[in-house]
C-alpha positions as CSV (number, residue, x, y, z in Angstrom):
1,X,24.4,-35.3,91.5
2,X,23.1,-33.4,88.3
3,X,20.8,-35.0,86.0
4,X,23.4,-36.8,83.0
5,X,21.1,-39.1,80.8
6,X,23.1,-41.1,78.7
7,X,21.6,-42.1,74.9
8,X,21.1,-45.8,76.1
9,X,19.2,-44.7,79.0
10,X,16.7,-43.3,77.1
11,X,16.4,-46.1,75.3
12,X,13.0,-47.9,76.0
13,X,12.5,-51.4,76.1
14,X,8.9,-53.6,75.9
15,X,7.7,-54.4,79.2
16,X,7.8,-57.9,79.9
17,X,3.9,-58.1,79.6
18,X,3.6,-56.2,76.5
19,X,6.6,-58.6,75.1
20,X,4.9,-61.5,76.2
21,X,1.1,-60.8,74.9
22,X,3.0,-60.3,71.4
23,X,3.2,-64.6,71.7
24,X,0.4,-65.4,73.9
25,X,-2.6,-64.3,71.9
26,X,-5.7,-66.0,72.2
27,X,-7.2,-69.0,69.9
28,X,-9.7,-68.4,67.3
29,X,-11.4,-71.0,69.1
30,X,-11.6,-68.6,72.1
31,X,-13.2,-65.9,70.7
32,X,-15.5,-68.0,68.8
33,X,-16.3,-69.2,72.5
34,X,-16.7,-65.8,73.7
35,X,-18.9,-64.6,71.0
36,X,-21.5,-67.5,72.5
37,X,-20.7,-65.9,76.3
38,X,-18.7,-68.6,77.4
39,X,-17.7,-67.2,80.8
40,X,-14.6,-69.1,81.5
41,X,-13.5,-68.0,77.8
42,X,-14.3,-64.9,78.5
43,X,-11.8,-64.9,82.3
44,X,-9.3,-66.1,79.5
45,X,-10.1,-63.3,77.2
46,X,-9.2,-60.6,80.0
47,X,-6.3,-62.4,82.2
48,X,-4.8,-62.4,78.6
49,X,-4.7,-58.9,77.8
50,X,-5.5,-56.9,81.2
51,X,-1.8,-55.9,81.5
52,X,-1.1,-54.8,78.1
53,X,-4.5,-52.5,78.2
54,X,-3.7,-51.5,81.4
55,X,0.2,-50.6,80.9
56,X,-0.8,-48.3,77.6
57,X,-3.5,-46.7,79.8
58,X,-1.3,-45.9,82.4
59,X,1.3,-44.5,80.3
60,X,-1.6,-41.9,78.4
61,X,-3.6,-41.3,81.5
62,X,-2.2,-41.6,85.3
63,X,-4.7,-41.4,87.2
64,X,-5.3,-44.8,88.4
65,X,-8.9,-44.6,89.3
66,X,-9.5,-43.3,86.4
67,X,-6.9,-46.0,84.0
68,X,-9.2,-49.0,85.9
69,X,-12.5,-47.1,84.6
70,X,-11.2,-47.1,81.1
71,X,-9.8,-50.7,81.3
72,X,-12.9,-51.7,82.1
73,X,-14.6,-50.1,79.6
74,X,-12.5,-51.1,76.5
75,X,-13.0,-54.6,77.6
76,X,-16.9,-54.2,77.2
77,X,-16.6,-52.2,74.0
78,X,-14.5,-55.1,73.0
79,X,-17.2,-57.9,74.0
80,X,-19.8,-55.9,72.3
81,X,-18.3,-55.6,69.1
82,X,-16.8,-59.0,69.3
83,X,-19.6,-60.6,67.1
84,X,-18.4,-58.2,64.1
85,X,-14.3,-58.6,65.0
86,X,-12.3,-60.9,62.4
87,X,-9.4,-62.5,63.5
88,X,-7.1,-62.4,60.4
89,X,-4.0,-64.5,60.4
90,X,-1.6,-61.3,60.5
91,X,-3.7,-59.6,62.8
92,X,-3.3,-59.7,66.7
93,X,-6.0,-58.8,69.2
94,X,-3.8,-56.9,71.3
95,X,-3.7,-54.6,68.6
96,X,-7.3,-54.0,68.8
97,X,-7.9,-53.6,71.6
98,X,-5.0,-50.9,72.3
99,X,-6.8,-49.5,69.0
100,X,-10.2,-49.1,71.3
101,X,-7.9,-47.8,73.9
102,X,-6.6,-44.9,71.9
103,X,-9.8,-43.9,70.6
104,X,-10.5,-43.9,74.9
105,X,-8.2,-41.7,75.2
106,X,-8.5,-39.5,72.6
107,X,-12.2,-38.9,73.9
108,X,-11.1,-38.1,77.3
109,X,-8.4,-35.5,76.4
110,X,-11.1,-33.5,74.7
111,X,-12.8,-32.9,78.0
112,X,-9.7,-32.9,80.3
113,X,-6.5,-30.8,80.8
114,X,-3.3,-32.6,80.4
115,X,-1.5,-33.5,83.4
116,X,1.9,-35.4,83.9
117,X,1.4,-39.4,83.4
118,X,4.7,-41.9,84.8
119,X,6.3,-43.5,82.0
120,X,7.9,-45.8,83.8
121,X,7.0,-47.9,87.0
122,X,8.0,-46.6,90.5
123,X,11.0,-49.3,91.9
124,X,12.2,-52.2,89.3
125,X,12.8,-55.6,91.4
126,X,16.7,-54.8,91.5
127,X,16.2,-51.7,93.0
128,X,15.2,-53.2,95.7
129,X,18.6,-54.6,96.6
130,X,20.4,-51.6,95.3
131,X,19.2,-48.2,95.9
132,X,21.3,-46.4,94.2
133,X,19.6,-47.8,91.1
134,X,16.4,-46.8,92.5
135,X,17.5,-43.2,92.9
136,X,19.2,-43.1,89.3
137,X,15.4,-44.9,87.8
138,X,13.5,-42.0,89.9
139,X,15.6,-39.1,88.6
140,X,15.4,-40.3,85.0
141,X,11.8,-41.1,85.4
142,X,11.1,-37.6,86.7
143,X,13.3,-36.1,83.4
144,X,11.2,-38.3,81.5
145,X,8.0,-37.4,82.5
146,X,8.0,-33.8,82.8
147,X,9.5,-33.9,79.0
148,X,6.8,-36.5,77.8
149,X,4.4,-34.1,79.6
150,X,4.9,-31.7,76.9
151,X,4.0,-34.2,73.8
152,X,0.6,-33.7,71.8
153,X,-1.6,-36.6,72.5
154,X,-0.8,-38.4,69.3
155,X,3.2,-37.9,69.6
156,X,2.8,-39.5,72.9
157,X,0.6,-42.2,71.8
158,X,2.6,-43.7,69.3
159,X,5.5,-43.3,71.4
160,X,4.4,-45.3,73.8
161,X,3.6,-48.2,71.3
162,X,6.6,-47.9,69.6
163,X,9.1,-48.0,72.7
164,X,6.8,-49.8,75.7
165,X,4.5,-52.0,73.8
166,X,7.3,-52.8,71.2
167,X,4.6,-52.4,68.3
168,X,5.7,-52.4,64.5
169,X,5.1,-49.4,62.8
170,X,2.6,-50.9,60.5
171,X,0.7,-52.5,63.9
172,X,1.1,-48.6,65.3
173,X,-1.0,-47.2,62.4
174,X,-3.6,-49.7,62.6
175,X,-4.0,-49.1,66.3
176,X,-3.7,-45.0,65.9
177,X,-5.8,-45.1,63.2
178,X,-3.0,-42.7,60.8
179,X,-1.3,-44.0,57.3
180,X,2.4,-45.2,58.4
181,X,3.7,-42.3,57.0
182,X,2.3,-40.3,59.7
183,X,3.1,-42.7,62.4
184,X,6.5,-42.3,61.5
185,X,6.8,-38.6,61.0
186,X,5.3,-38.5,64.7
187,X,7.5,-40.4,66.2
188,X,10.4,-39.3,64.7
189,X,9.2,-36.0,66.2
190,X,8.0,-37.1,69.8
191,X,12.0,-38.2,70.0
192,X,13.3,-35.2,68.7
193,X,11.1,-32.9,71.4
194,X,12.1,-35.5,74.2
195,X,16.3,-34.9,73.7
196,X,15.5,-31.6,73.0
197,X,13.3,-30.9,76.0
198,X,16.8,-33.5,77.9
199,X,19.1,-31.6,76.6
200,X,17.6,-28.1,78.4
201,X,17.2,-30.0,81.6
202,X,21.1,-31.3,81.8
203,X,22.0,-27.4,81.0
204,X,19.8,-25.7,83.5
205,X,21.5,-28.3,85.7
């Protein structure tokens, strides 16, 4: 069967642990507690946000060797510069660390060529009782990625905010580090390329 992507398939949702670190953010308490190297705080600290850093990483880099290395490494640039972070009320910690995680990025695609990175995850559970939903996931995965493969770094970015991490635009341009404006005009245009780049795939069909 020919590759038919309907609009509400390419509709993204959160994952579920993205959606849930948006309401289980860690005390002020804690982070006062990990400032002084309280280790168990600290376990806390990581558990809490692991799989947000490490979905966004995924989604920008691929390589899984290579998304543990920078996991790991925007958690110790975040416990280094956790004596100078200030918890506002408005402000979430999830958002700064995916802010250290761009930057990551953004230093590692200066020194390496761009290769394709999954989107989504392999099998979701129900796919395991029905493969035809397994087989329809993988071909609109593969569409996906070979499109999202052709995004500039920063399209792709706040993309991935935006439709996996379920980020407000404001929280986008704060993590990016670009006036709203921008975040906006980029992912208006990261969508745009993506049905574009859709469209030519369903017609070489």
């Amino acid at each position: 069967m020919g590759l038919a992507l309907t609009t509400a398939e390419l509709a993204c949702k959160p994952d579920p642990p993205a959606a849930a670190a948006r309401d289980r953010e860690v005390s002020a308490q804690d982070i006062e507690r990990c400032r002084q190297g309280d280790r168990a705080a600290l376990e806390r600290f990581v558990l809490t946000y692991q799989n947000t850093v490490f979905a966004f990483l995924s989604r920008m880099v691929g390589n899984r060797p290579e998304v543990e290395d920078l996991a790991q490494e925007v958690f110790i640039r975040a416990h280094r510069a956790l004596p100078r972070f200030q918890l506002r009320p408005e402000a979430r910690v999830s958002t700064w660390l995916l802010k250290i995680a761009v930057r990551l990025v953004q230093d590692r695609r200066k020194r390496r060529r761009p290769v394709l990175v999954p989107l989504y995850d392999d099998v979701a559970a129900d796919d395991l009782t029905h493969p035809e939903h397994a087989h329809r996931r993988r071909e609109i995965a593969r569409a996906f990625e070979r499109a999202a493969s052709q995004l500039s770094q920063p399209q792709r970015a706040v993309f991935v905010l935006a439709h996996f991490h379920g980020l407000t635009m404001a929280q986008i341009a704060e993590t990016v580090g670009a006036p709203e404006n921008t975040v906006k005009t980029r992912l208006y245009r990261a969508r745009q390329r993506l049905q574009q780049l859709l469209s030519a795939m369903r017609e070489a069909q």
